[in-house]
N, C-alpha and C positions, 0 to 999 in steps of 0.2 A: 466401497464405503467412502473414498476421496471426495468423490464427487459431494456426499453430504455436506462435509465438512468444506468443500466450494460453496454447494447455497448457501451455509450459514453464514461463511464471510463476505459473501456478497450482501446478504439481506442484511448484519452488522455496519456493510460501509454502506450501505444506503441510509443507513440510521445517523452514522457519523455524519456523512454531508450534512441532512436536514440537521441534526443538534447543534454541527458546530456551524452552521449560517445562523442559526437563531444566536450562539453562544456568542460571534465574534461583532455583534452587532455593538458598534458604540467603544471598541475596544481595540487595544495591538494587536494585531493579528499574532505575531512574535511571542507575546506574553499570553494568547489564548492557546498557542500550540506547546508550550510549556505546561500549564496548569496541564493538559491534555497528557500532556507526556508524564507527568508527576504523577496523573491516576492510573496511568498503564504502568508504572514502571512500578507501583503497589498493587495493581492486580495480579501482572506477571509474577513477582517475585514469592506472592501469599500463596499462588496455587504453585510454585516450584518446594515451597513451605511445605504443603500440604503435602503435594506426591512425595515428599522427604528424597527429592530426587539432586540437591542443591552441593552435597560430596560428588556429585560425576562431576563436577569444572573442573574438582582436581587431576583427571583424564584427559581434558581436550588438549589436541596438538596447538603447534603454531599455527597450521594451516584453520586449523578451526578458529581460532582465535582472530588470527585475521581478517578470514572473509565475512565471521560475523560484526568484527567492529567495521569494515565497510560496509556492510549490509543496515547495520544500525547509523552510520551517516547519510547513508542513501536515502532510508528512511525519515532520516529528519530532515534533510533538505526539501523530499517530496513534501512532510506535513506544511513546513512554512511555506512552500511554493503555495501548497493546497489550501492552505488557513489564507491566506494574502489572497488568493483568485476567487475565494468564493466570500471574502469580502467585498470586492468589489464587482463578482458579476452574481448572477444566476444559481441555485442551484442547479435547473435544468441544463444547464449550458457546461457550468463545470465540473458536474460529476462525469458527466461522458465523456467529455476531451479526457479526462484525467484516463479513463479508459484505455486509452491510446497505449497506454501500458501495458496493456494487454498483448497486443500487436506487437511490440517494443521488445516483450519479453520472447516473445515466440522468437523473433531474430535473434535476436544475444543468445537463448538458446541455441539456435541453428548454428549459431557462429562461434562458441566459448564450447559450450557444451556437447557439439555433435548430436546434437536430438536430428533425428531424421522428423523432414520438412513434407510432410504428406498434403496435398489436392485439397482435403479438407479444410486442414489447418491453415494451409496457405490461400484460399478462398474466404471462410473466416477471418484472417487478421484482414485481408484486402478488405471487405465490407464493414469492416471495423476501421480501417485508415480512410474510406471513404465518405464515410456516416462525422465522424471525429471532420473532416473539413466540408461537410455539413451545414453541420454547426458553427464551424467556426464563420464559416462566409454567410 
């Protein structure tokens, strides 16, 4: 069932690029990755509303705590990267490098994580760092 919930957010951030190249036309990139962050941080919090799931914070550790507020700067440092690059290039161009991420994670994975590194995966991220300078050249 993961897998579902992979196409959706893949076909989700396909949407995001096209919306926010249309969106950040004419404007701060900065200030378009905010308004961007204002609606998710209302959509997030309504369906945490709704599943009435919003008493478990008062559970999480430090460790929880921590890795999600890094995870949540990580985050925002990619949107504005990502708002800023696809103001000024391509969609075509920027949603795939941004991909690189993909690749990116499998290592940090291999490496923080101890995910074992399998032929496939590691064939995949290679054709994905391949494709990613690509395009860039």
């Amino acid at each position: 069932m993961w897998w579902l919930f992979a196409l959706l957010s893949a076909f989700f951030a396909a949407l995001t690029a096209l919306f926010a190249k249309m969106g950040v036309k004419g404007i701060d990139s900065d200030l378009a990755t905010a308004i961007r962050t204002l609606v998710i941080l209302f959509i997030a919090w309504g369906i945490v509303v709704y599943k009435g799931v919003g008493r478990e914070a008062a559970s999480l550790t430090r460790e929880n705590w921590i890795f999600l507020v890094l995870s949540g700067c990580a985050t925002g440092l990619s949107w504005i990267f990502y708002f800023r690059a696809l103001q000024l290039g391509r969609v075509s161009q920027v949603a795939p490098v941004d991909k690189l991420s993909v690749a990116i994670a499998i290592l940090l994975s291999v490496i923080f994580l101890k995910d074992v590194l399998t032929w496939k995966t590691a064939i995949g991220a290679g054709l994905i760092i391949g494709g990613t300078f690509v395009l860039i050249l």
